[in-house]
DOFIPA-468600 format. One line per field, with one value per residue (C-alpha): residue number from 1; residue in three letters; x, y, z. Coordinates in Angstrom, 3 decimals. Example, Ala and Ser with C-alpha at 12.3 -4.5 7.8 and 13.67 -1.06 7.14 Angstrom:
BEGIN
seq	[1  2]
type	[ALA  SER]
east	[12.300  13.670]
north	[-4.500  -1.060]
up	[7.800  7.140]
//
This chain:
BEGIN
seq	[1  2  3  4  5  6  7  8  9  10  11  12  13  14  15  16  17  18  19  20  21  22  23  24  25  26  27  28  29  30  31  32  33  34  35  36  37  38  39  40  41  42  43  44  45  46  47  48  49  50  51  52  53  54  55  56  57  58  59  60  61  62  63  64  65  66  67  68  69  70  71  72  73  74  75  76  77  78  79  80  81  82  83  84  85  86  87  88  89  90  91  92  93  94  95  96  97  98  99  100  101  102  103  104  105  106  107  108  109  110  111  112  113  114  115  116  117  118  119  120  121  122  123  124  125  126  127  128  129  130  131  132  133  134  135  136  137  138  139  140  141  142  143  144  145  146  147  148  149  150  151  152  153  154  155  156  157  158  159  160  161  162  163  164  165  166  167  168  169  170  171  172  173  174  175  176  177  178  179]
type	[UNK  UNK  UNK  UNK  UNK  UNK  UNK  UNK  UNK  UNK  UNK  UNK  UNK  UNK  UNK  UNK  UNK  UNK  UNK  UNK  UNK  UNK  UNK  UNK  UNK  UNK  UNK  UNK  UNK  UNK  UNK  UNK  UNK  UNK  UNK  UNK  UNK  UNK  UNK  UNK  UNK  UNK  UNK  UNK  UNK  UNK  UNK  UNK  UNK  UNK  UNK  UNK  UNK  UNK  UNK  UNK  UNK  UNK  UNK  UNK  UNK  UNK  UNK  UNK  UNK  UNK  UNK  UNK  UNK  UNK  UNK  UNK  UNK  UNK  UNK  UNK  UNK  UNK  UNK  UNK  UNK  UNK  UNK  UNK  UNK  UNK  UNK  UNK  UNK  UNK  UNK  UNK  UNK  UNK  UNK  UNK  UNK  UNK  UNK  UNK  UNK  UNK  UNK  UNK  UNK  UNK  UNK  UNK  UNK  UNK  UNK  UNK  UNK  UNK  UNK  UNK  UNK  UNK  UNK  UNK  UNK  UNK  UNK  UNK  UNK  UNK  UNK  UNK  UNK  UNK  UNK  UNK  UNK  UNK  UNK  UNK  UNK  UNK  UNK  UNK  UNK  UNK  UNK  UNK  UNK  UNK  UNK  UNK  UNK  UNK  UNK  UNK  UNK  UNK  UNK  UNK  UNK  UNK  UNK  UNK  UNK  UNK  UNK  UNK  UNK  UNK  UNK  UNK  UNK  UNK  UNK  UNK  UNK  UNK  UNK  UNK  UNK  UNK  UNK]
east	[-11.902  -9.508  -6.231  -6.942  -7.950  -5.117  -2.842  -3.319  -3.526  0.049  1.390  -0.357  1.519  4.802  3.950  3.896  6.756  9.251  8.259  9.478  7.379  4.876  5.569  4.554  0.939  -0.025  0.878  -0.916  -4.368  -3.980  -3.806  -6.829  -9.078  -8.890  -8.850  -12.316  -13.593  -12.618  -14.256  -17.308  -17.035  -16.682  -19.783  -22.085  -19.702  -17.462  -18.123  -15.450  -17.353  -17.268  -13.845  -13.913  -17.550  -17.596  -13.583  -13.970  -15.824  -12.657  -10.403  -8.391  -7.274  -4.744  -4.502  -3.539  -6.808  -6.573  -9.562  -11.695  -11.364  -7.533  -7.766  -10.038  -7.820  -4.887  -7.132  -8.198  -4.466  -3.627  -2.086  -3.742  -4.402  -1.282  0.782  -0.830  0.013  3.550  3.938  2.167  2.652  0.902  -0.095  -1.060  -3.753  -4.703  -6.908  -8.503  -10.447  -10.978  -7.941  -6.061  -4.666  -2.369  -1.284  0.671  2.357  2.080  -0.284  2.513  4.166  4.106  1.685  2.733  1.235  0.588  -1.424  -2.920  -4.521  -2.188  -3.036  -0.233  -0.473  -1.931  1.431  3.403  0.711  0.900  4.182  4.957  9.103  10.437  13.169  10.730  8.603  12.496  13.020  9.569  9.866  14.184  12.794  10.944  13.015  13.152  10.798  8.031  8.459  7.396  3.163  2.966  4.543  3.188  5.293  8.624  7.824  7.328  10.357  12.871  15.772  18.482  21.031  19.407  19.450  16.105  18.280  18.632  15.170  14.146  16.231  14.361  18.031  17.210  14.591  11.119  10.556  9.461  7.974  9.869  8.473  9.278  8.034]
north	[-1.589  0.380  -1.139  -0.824  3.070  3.713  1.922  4.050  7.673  6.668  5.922  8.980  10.962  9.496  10.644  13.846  13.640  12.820  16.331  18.047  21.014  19.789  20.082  16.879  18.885  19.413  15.787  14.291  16.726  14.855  11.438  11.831  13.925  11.482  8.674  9.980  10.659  7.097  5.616  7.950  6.804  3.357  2.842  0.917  0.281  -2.518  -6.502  -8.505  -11.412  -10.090  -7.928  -6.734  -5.952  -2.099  -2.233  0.997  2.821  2.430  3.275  6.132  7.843  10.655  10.626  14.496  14.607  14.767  12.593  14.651  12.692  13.032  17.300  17.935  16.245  18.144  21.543  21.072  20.788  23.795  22.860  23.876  21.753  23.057  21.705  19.164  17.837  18.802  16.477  13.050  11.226  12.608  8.895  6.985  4.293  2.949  0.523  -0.570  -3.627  -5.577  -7.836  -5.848  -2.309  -2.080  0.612  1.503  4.576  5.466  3.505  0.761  0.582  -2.682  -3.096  -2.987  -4.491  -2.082  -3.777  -7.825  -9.607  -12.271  -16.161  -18.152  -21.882  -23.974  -25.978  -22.458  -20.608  -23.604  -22.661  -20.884  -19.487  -17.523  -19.892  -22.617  -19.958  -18.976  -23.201  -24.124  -21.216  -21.965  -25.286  -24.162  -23.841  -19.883  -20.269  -21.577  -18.296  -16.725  -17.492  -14.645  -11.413  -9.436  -11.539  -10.972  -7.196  -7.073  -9.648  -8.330  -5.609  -4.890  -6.892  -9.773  -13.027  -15.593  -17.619  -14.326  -13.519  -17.857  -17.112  -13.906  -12.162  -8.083  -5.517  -5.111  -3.552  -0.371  1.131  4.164  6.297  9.506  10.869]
up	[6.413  8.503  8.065  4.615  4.310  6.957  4.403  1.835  3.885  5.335  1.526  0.385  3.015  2.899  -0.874  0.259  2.979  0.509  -1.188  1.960  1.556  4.375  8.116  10.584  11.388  7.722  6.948  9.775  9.236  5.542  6.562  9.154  7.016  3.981  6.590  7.242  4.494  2.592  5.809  4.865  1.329  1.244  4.049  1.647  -0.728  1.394  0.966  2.352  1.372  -2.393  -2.380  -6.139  -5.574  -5.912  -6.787  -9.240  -6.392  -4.014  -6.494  -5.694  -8.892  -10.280  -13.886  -15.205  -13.120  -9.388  -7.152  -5.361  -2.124  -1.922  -3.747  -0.712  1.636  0.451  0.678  4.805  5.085  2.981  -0.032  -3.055  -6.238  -8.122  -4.988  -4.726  -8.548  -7.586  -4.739  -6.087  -9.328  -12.578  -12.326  -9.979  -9.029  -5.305  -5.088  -1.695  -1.414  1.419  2.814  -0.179  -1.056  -4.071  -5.853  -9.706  -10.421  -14.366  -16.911  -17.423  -13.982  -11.604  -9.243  -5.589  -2.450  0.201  2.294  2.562  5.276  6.236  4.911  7.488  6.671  9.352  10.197  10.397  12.776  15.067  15.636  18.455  17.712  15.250  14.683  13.554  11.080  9.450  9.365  7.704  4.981  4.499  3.137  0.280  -3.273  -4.286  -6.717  -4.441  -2.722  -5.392  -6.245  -7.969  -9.733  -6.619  -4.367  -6.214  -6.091  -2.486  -1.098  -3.914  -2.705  -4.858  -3.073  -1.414  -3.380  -3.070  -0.141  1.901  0.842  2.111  5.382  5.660  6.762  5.478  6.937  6.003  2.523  2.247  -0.669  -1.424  -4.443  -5.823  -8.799]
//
């Protein structure tokens, strides 16, 4: 349950970084107080066993309507609610379920992968080198790389083609958002 709460207070403060009305203290009083209180939250609400058991409950939510947990965050910090509507999307939907956060910003956006509890295939975590993980994936056709629509999102850059994407030659993506 931590990695996944801590996924979504450092995307809802690099939110609020990119505003650049916050200094480094106000940002990192945000992240730990709604760190806490999700952690307070979700208590009885988290079943790894069941992950979308008690999705709507862990469903972090800003819809011309800000969520309580993330309003009295940003209010322990000092921002008030007007600021706080300022600095994040008018839109915007996190939801944290166990071995998976994801998030959409506006009703119709694309939903992006913050955070998912690695899956390695049994003949690529028997590998021990780097060189032999970048070999076993470099086999695969582009499209294999691609399961799903979440997977395009998260290893597509402007620039990079599917063989740089195979050969895994660019930097991590980062999710950079501004509203």
């Amino acid at each position: 349950m931590r990695l996944e709460i801590k996924s979504a207070g450092d995307f809802l403060s690099n939110l609020l970084r990119v505003s650049g009305n916050l200094d480094t203290t106000q940002l990192e009083t945000f992240n730990r107080t709604l760190q806490k209180a999700l952690c307070s939250h979700y208590q009885n609400h988290w079943f790894p066993e069941k992950p979308f058991k008690g999705s709507a409950y862990r469903c972090l939510r800003i819809n011309h309507k800000m969520d309580p947990i993330i309003l009295k965050s940003a209010k322990i910090c000092g921002l008030s609610e007007n600021e706080v509507f300022t600095y994040l999307p008018n839109e915007l939907t996190i939801w944290i379920d166990p071995s998976e956060v994801s998030y959409r910003i506006g009703e119709d956006g694309s939903v992006g992968i913050l955070y998912e509890k690695e899956n390695i295939p049994a003949v690529i975590s028997n590998s021990n080198s780097q060189e032999n993980l970048s070999n076993e994936v470099g086999m695969q056709s582009s499209e294999d790389l691609y399961s799903s629509c979440a997977d395009s999102f998260r290893f597509f850059m402007p620039g990079t083609s599917p063989d740089s994407v195979a050969n895994r030659n660019f930097p991590p993506l980062a999710a950079f958002v501004s509203s």
